[in-house]
C-alpha positions in Angstrom: 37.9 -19.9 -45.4 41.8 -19.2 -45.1 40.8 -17.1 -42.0 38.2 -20.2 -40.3 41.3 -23.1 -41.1 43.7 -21.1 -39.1 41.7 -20.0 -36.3 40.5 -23.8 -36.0 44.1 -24.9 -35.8 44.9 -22.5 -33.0 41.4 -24.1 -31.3 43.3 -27.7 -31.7 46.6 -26.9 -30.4 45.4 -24.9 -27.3 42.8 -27.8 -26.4 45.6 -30.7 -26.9 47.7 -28.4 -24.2 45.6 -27.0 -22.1 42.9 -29.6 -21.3 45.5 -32.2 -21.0 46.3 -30.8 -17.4 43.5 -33.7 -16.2 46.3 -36.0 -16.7 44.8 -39.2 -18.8 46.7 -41.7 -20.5 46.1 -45.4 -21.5 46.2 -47.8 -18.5 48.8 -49.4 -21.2 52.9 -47.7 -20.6 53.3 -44.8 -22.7 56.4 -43.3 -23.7 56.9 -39.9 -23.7 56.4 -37.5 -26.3 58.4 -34.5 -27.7 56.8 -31.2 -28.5 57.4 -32.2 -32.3 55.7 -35.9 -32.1 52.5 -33.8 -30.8 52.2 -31.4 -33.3 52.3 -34.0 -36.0 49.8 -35.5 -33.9 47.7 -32.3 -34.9 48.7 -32.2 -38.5 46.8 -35.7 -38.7 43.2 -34.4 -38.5 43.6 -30.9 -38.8 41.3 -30.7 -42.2 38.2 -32.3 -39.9 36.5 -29.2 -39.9 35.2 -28.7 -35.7 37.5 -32.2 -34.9 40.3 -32.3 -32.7 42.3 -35.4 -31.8 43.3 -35.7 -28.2 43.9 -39.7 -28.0 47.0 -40.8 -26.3 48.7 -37.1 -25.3 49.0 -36.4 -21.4 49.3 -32.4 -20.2 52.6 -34.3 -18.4 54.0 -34.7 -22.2 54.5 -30.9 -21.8 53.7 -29.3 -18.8 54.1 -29.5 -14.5 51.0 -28.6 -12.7 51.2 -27.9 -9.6 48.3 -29.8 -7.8 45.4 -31.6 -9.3 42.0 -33.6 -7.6 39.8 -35.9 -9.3 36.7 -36.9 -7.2 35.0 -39.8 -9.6 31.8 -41.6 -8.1 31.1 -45.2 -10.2 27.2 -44.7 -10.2 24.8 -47.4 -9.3 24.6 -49.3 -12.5 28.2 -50.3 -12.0 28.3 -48.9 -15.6 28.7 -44.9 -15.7 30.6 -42.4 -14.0 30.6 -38.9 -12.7 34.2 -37.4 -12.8 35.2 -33.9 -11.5 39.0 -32.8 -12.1 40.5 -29.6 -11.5 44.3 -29.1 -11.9 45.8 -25.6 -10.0 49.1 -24.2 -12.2 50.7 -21.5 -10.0 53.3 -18.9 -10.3 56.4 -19.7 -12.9 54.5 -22.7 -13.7 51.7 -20.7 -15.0 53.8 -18.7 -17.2 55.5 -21.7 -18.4 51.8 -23.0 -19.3 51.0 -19.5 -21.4 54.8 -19.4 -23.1 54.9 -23.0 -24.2 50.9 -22.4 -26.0 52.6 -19.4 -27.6 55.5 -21.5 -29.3 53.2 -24.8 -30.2 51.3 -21.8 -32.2 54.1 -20.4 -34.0 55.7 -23.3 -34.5 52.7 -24.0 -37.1 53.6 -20.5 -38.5 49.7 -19.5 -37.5 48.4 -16.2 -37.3 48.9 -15.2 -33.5 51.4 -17.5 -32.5 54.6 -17.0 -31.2 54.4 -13.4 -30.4 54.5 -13.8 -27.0 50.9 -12.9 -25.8 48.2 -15.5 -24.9 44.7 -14.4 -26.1 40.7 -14.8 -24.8 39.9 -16.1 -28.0 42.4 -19.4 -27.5 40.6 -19.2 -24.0 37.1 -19.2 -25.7 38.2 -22.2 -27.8 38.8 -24.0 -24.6 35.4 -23.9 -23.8 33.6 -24.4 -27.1 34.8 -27.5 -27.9 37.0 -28.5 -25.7 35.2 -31.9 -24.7 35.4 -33.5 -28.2 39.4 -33.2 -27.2 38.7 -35.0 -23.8 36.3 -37.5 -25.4 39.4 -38.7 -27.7 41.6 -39.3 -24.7 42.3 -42.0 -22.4 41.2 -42.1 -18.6 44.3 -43.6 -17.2 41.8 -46.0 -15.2 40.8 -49.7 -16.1 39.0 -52.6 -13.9 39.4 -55.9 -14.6 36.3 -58.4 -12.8 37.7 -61.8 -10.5 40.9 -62.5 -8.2 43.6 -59.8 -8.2 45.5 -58.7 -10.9 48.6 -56.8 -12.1 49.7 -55.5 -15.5 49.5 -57.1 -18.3 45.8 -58.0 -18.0 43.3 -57.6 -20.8 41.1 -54.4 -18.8 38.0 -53.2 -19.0 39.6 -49.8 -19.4 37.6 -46.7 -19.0 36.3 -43.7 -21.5 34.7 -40.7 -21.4 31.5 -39.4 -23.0 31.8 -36.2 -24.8 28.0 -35.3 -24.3 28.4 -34.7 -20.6 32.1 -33.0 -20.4 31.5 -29.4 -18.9 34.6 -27.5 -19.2 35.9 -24.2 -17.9 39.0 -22.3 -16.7 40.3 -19.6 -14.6 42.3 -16.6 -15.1 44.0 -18.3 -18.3 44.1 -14.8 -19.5 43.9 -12.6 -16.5 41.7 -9.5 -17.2 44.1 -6.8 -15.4 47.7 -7.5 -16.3 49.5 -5.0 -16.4 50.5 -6.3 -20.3 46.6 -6.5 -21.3 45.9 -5.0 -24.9 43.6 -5.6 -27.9 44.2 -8.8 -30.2 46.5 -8.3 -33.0 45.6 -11.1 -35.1 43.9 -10.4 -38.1 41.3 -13.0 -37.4 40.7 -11.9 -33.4 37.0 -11.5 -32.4 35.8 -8.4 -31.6 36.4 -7.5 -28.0 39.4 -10.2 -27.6 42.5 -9.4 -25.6 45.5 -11.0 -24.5 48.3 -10.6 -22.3 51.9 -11.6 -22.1 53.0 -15.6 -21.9 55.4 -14.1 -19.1 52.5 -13.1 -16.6 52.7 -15.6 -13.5 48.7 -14.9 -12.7 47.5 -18.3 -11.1 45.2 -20.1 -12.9 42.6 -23.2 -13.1 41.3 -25.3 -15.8 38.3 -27.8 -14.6 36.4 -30.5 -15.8 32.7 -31.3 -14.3 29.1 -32.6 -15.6 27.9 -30.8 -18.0 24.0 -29.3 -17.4 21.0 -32.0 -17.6 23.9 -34.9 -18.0 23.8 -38.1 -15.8 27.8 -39.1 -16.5 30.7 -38.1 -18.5 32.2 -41.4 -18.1 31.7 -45.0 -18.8 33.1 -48.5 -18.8 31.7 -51.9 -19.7 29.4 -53.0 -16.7 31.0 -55.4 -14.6 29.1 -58.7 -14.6 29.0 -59.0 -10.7 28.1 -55.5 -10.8 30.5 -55.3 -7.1 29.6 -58.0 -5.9 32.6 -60.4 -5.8 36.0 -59.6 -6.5 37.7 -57.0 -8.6 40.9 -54.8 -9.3 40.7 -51.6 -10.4 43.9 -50.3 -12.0 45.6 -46.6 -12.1 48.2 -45.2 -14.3 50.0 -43.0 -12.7 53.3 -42.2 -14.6 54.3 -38.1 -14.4 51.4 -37.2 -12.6 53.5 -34.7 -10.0 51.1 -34.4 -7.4 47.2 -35.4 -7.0 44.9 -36.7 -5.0 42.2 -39.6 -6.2 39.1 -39.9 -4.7 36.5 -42.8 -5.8 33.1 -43.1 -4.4 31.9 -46.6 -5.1 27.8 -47.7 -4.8 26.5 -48.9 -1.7 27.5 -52.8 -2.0 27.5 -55.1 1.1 30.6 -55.7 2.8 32.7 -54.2 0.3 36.4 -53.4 1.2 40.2 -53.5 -0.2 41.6 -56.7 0.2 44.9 -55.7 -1.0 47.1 -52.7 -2.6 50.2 -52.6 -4.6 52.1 -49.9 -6.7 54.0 -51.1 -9.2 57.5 -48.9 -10.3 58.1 -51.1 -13.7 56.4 -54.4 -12.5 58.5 -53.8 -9.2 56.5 -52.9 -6.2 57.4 -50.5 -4.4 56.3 -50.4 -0.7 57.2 -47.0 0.2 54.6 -45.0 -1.0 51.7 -44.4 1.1 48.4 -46.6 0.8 45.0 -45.7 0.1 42.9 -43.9 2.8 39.6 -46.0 3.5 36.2 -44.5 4.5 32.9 -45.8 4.8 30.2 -43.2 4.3 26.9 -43.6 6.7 25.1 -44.1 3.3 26.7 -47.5 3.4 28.9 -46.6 0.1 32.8 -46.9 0.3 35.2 -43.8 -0.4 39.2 -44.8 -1.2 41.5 -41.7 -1.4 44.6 -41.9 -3.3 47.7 -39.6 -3.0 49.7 -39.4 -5.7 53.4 -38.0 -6.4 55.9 -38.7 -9.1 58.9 -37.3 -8.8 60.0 -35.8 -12.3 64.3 -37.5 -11.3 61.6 -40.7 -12.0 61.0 -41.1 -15.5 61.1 -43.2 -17.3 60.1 -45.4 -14.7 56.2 -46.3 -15.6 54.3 -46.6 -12.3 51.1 -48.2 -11.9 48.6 -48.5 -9.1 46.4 -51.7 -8.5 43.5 -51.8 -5.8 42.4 -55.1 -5.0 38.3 -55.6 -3.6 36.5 -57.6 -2.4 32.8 -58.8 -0.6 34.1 -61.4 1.5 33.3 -60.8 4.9 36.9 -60.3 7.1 38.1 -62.6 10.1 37.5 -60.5 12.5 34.9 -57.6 12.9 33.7 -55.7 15.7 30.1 -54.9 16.2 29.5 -51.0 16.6 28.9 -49.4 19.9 26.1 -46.6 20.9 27.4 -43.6 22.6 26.2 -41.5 25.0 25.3 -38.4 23.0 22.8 -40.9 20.9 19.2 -40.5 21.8 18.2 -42.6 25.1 15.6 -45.2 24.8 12.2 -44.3 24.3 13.2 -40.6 23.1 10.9 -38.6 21.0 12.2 -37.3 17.9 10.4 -34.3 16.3 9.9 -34.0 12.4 8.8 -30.7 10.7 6.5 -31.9 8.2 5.1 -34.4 5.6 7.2 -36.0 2.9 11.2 -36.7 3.4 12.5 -34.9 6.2 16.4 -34.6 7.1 15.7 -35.1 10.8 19.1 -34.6 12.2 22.8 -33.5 10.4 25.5 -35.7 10.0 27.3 -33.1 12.5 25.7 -34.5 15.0 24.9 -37.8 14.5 28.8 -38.9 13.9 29.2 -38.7 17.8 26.2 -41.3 18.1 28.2 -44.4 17.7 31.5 -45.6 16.4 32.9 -48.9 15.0 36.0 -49.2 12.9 34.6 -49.6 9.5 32.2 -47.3 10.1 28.4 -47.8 10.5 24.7 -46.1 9.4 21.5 -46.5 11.0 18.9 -49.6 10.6 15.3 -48.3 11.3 12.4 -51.2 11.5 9.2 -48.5 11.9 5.8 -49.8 13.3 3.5 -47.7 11.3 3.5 -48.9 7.1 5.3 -46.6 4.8 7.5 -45.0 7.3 11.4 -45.5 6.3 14.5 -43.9 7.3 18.2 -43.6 5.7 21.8 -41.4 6.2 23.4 -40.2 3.7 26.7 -40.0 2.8 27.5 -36.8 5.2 25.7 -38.7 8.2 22.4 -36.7 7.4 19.5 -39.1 9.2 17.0 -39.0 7.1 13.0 -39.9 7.6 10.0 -40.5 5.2 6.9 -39.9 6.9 3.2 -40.8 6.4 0.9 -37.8 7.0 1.0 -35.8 10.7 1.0 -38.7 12.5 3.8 -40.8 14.5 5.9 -44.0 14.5 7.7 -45.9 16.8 10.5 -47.7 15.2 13.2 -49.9 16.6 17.1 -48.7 15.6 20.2 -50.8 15.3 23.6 -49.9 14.2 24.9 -51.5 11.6 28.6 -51.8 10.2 29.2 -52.2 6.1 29.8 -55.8 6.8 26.8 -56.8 8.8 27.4 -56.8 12.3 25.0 -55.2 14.0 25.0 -53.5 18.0 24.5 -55.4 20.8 21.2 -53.0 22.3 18.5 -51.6 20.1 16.9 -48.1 20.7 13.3 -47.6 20.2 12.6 -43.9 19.4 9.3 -42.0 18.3 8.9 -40.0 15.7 6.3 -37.3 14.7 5.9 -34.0 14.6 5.3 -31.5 18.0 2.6 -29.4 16.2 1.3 -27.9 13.3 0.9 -24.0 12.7 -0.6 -21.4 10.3 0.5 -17.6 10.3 -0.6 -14.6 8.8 0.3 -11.0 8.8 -1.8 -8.2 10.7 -1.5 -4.6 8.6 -3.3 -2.8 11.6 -0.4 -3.5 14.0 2.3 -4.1 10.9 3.0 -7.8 13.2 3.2 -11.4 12.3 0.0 -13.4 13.6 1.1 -16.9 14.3 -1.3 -19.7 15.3 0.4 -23.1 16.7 -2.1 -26.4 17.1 -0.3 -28.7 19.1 -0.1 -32.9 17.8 -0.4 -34.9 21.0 2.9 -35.8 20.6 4.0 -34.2 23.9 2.0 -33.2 26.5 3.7 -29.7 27.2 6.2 -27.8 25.5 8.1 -24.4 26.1 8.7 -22.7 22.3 11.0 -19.6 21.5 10.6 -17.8 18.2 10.6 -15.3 16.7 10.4 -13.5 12.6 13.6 -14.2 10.6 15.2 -13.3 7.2 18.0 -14.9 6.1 20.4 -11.6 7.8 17.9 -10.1 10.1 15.6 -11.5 13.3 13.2 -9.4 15.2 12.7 -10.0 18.6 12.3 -13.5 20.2 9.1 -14.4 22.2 8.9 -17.4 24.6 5.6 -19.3 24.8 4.0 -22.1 26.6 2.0 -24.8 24.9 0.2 -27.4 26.2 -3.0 -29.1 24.9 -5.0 -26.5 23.1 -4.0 -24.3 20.0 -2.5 -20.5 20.8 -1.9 -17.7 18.7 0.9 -15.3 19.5 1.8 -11.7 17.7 6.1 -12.2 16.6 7.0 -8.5 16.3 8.3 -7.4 13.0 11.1 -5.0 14.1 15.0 -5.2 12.5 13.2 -6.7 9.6 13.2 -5.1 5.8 10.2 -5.4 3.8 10.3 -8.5 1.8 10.0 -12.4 2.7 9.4 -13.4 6.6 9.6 -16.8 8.0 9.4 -17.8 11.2 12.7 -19.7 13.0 12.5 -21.4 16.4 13.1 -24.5 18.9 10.5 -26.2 20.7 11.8 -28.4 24.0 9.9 -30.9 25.5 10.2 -33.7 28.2 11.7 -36.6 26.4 11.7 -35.0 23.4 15.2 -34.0 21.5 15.1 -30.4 20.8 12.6 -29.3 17.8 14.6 -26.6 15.6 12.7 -25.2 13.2 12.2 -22.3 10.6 9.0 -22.1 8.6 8.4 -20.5 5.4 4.3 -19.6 5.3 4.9 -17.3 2.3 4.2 -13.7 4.4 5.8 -10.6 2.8 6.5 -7.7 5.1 5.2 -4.5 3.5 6.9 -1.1 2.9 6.2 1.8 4.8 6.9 5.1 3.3 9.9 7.3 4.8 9.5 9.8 7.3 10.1 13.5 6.3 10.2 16.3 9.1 11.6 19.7 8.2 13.7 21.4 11.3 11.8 24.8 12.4 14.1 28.0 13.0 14.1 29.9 16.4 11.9 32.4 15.1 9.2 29.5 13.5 10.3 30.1 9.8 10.8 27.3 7.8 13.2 28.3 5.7 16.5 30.9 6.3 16.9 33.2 3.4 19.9 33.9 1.6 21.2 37.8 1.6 21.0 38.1 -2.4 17.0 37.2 -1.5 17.3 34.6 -4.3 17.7 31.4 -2.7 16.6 29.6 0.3 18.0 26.8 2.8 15.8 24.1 3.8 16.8 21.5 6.9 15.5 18.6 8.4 15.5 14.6 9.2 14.6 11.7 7.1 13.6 8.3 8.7 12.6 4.8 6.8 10.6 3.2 9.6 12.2 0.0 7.8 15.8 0.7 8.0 15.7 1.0 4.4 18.0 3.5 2.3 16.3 6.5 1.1 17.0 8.5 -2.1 15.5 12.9 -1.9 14.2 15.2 -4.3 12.9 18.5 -4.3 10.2 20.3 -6.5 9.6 23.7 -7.1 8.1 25.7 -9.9 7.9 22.5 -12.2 12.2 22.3 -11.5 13.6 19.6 -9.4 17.0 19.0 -7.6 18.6 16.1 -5.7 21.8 18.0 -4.2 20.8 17.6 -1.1 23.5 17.0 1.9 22.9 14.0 4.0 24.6 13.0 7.4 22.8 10.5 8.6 19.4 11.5 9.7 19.9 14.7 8.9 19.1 16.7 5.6 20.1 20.0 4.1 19.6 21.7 0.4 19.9 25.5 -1.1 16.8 26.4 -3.3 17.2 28.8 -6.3 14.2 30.7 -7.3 15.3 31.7 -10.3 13.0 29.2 -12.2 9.9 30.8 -9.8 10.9 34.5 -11.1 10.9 33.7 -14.8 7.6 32.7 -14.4 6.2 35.4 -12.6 6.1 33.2 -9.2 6.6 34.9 -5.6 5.3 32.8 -3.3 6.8 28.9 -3.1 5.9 25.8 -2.8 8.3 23.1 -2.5 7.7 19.7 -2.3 10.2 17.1 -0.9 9.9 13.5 -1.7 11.9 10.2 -0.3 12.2 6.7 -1.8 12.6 3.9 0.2 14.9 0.4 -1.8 11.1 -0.7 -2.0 10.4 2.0 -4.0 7.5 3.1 -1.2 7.8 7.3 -1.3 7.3 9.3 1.6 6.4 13.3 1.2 6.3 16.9 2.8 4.9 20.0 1.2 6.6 23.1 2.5 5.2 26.8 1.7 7.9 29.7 1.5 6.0 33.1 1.6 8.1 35.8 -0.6 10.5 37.5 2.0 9.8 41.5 0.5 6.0 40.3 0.8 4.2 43.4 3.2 3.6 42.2 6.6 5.6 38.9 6.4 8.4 38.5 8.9 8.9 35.1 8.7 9.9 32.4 6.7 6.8 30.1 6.1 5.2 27.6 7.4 4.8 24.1 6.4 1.9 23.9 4.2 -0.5 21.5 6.0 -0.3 24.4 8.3 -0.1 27.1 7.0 -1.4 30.3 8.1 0.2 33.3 6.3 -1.1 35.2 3.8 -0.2 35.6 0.5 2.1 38.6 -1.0 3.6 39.8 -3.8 6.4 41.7 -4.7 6.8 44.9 -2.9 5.6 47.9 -4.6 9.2 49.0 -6.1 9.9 51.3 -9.1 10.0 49.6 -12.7 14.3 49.8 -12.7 14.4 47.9 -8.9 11.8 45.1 -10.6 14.1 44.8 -13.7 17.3 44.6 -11.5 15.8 42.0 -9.0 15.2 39.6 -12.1 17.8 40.2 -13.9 19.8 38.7 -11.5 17.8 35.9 -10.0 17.9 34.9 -13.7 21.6 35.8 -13.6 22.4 33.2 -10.4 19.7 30.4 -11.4 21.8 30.3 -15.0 25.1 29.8 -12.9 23.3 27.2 -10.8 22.7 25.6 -14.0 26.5 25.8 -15.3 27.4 24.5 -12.2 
């Protein structure tokens, strides 16, 4: 149990350290805190056996970081959160980061600590339970519901939930220092290894939704849910250098009405303000940059955002822009269900206003809809193969809407069906036109996701078509079929379309190269081995592994250069068993695992009335021979050393 207490106090110290990097305090001012002050913070639950307490310590109390972002979306119930940290420690500051976990270790006289090495076990702790440490601290954010407000205000300050904290780091231990060796703590795990507090190996400690979790924060639901006004409140005090990002819900007309940071209830006015951006989803993004300057402190800075719903003075109604689609355009979809119709790449150069705008869709045909999402992405649900007209505006997050509408179409071009043909080893693909346009010219062709065979153009007008897509440049595996389809008033139809169609295998192609005088193989002088040549092909493009049988022995030393094969055959093996005449087989394996092969018969050189080297056995005309008639010493000497050279071969 001695052993478990220890190695659990090591787990406490490195989590109050290390996950601290994220930065949370209390909204309320904090002081700061020496090394000493924490540890005793540690001494007060460290006989909670799998507890650590975390509440009120800040990495800052210790440690610079060089750079740290924290993207944090308030979800829809105005309730929960879903906050993503990572802090960056670089260089000298890294190797402050390892040194300073090595002395809070020894300074509790703990097995381990203060030798001057940083271990993958106090990494492993990290991750085990680290998010009982960040449940017990403070978020540094609050809200507070009604007109503005400063410090001093009773907030609705935020928490965390330990249930959905994913945790993980980088290169906290680097796995090839130079200083790497094996634990030498008693209690180390098996396999654990640690490196020196001095390396200056960057590294990253991040905080994220855990797996199957909706949020791993939470605050007490604002009444007005967004609605009406509120301040939301940042502590900001020794954080060096971040960036904030919030992502708030979709809410009407929602904007900053005012911003203030706060250097001990003094504002200060020249630090820059928050970065505004409304998302074509209709939801509102505020970055915050944030740097405190360590010649600062004490000085307890504070950041207050003030919101609001009320619609401003002045607002501008958003414009269409040329690259939009025209009136009366037809714009294709490529199937049933939710389609993303066009990317937010291109939409953003549709229209502009200066609080941004999305698209309001009003569709003729019931349960047709349309929305963007937050990258611009437009967005259609569909009913069936059919078509809608529908009547777009643009509209701005506070209402005002374009001068012009824009009726488009929507539907899709045609349908198709494909299938593969093993006779000509092509791609069958059938295309049944809609009615949506009367003609249209299409270009496509096979793809895989790093390979396309050849494009084809077709026509299409009112009847269906079936074209052959040829399958060349493609490996065997999963084939879809990628193209565009351009019409007369239709926007170009880009398309790729997954029918489930493997393309199969086919075996590698073996030829063996023929000498001048039609021998297949050229004899070594000794008589007791062979050289066999030729080219290899995978009609795919596929990687091929060789081998070679003969007299139940195989070998794989062949010498490739690209096409090209080459390999030496012993006949020792063929001797010992009382075998003069040869047949070799030589087999190739595709990455499929398809095998290609090529039987190849060596007569016995001293045969009578054989003067050359064999023929290839599907056509093979010589006859058969023996050994020639030689006195019983010559016969002994022959196999004594083809038995000789084949053991050598074997040594080899």
């Amino acid at each position: 149990m001695a052993g478990i207490d220890a190695r659990l106090k090591i787990s406490s110290l490195i989590l109050i350290t290390i996950m601290l990097m994220m930065s949370f305090s209390p909204i309320q001012h904090q002081d700061n805190r020496s090394e000493e002050k924490i540890v005793s913070h540690v001494d007060a639950r460290e006989d909670d056996v799998g507890q650590v307490n975390c509440s009120g310590l800040t990495f800052e109390d210790l440690f610079d970081y060089n750079f740290a972002s924290f993207d944090i979306e308030i979800l829809d119930d105005w309730a929960t959160v879903d906050y993503y940290a990572n802090s960056w420690v670089n260089g000298s500051n890294a190797a402050t980061v390892r040194e300073n976990l090595d002395n809070l270790i020894g300074s509790q006289n703990l097995p381990g600590g203060g030798n001057e090495y940083i271990s993958t076990d106090e990494r492993d702790a990290v991750r085990a339970i680290g998010p009982d440490c960040i449940a017990d601290m403070d978020t540094r954010i609050g809200l507070k519901e009604g007109v503005a407000h400063r410090s001093g205000a009773d907030w609705n300050n935020w928490s965390f939930v330990q249930d959905g904290i994913g945790l993980d780091e980088v290169n906290l231990v680097p796995a090839d220092h130079e200083s790497k060796r094996s634990c030498q703590s008693a209690f180390a795990s098996t396999g654990c290894y640690e490196v020196e507090v001095t390396a200056i190996d960057d590294l990253e400690i991040s905080m994220f939704l855990a797996d199957d979790e909706t949020n791993n924060a939470q605050f007490n639901q604002l009444p007005n849910k967004g609605d009406s006004n509120f301040t939301l409140a940042l502590n900001v005090t020794n954080i060096t250098d971040a960036v904030y990002v919030f992502t708030f819900p979709q809410t009407q007309g929602l904007r900053i009405l005012d911003f203030s940071t706060m250097d001990d209830g003094i504002q200060n006015d020249a630090l820059e303000i928050p970065v505004v951006e409304y998302l074509q989803d209709g939801k509102l993004r505020v970055s915050i940059d944030v740097e405190y300057s360590a010649s600062n402190y004490p000085t307890i800075r504070e950041i207050y955002i003030d919101f609001t719903t009320q619609a401003p003075d002045e607002n501008d109604n958003p414009i269409w822009h040329n690259s939009a689609p025209a009136d009366g355009k037809i714009i294709p979809l490529s199937g049933d269900g939710t389609i993303i119709v066009i990317d937010g790449d291109v939409t953003e150069n549709w229209a502009s206003d200066n609080d941004g705008w999305s698209l309001d869709c009003d569709f003729v045909e019931d349960g047709w809809s349309s929305q963007m999402d937050e990258d611009g992405a437009f967005i259609i649900t569909s009913v069936g193969t059919g078509s809608s007209q529908a009547t777009c505006n643009l509209l701005d997050p506070f209402g005002a809407t374009s001068e012009l509408s824009r009726t488009w179409t929507f539907g899709q071009p045609f349908t198709s069906s494909a299938t593969m043909n093993d006779e000509t080893e092509e791609l069958e693909l059938t295309i049944v036109p809609t009615g949506l346009v009367g003609e249209m010219t299409i270009i496509v062709h096979a793809h895989q996701s790093e390979n396309m065979a050849d494009a084809k153009t077709i026509a299409v007008a009112n009847s269906e078509i079936t074209t052959s897509l040829s399958l060349n440049k493609l490996r065997p595996g999963a084939v879809m079929v990628m193209g565009t389809a351009d019409a007369t008033s239709m926007m170009t139809y880009s398309f790729m379309l997954d029918f489930g169609l493997q393309k199969v295998s086919s075996p590698p192609v073996i030829e063996l190269v023929i000498g001048l005088n039609q021998e297949n193989a050229t004899w070594d002088d000794s008589g007791l081995k062979f050289t066999l040549k030729g080219i290899v092909i995978d009609p795919d493009g596929e990687d091929v592994t060789m081998r070679l049988s003969i007299c139940g022995g195989s070998a794989t030393d062949f010498i490739r250069e690209g096409t090209d094969w080459e390999i030496d055959v012993s006949i020792a093996s063929c001797f010992s068993q009382g075998i003069t005449e040869y047949d070799v087989t030589i087999s190739a394996t595709d990455e499929s695992g398809v095998i290609g092969t090529l039987s190849v018969f060596v007569p016995d050189p001293y045969a009578e009335d054989n003067n050359d080297g064999g023929t290839v056995a599907d056509d093979k005309t010589s006859e058969e021979g023996g050994l020639p008639s030689l006195s019983m010493l010559s016969t002994l000497i022959i196999t004594l050393l083809a038995m000789a050279y084949w053991q050598r071969k074997q040594y080899l």
